[in-house]
N, C-alpha and C positions, 0 to 999 in steps of 0.2 A: 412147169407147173405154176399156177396162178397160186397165190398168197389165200382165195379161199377155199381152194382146193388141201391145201397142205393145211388150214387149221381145221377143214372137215373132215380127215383121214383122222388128224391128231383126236380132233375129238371120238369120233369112232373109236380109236386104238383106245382111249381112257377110257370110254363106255365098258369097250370089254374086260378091262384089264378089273376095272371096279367091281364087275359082274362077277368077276370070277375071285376076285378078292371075299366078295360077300358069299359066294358060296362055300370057301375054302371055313370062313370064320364059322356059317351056319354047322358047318359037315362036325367041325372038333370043337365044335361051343363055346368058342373063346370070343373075345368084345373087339380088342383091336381090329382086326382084317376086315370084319363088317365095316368099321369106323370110316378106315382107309377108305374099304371102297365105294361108302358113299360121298366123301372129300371129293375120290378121282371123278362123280359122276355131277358133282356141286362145281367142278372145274370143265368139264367137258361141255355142262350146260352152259355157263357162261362163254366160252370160246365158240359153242354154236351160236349166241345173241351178236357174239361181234363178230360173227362172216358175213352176216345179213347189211 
C-alpha cells in the first residue's frame, strides 16, 4: 500500500468513527462525544489536504 492510500482509509475510518461519535452524543444529549466527533472530522480533513 502506497502512503496515500493508507492516510485516505485513515481518514475515512475518523470520518466514520466522528459520525458516529456525533450521533451517539445527539441520541443521549450530552456535549462531549459531539465535540470529539467533530475533532476526529477537523483531523480527517486535514490528513485528506495532505494526500493531495
Amino acid at each position: 500500500m502506497r502512503k496515500t492510500q493508507v492516510i485516505g482509509i485513515v481518514a475515512l475510518l475518523l470520518v466514520i468513527i466522528g459520525v458516529a461519535m456525533i450521533a451517539i452524543g445527539i441520541k443521549m444529549r450530552i456535549l462531549p462525544p459531539p465535540l470529539t466527533g467533530v475533532g476526529f472530522m477537523l483531523i480527517a480533513w486535514a490528513l485528506w489536504t495532505m494526500r493531495k
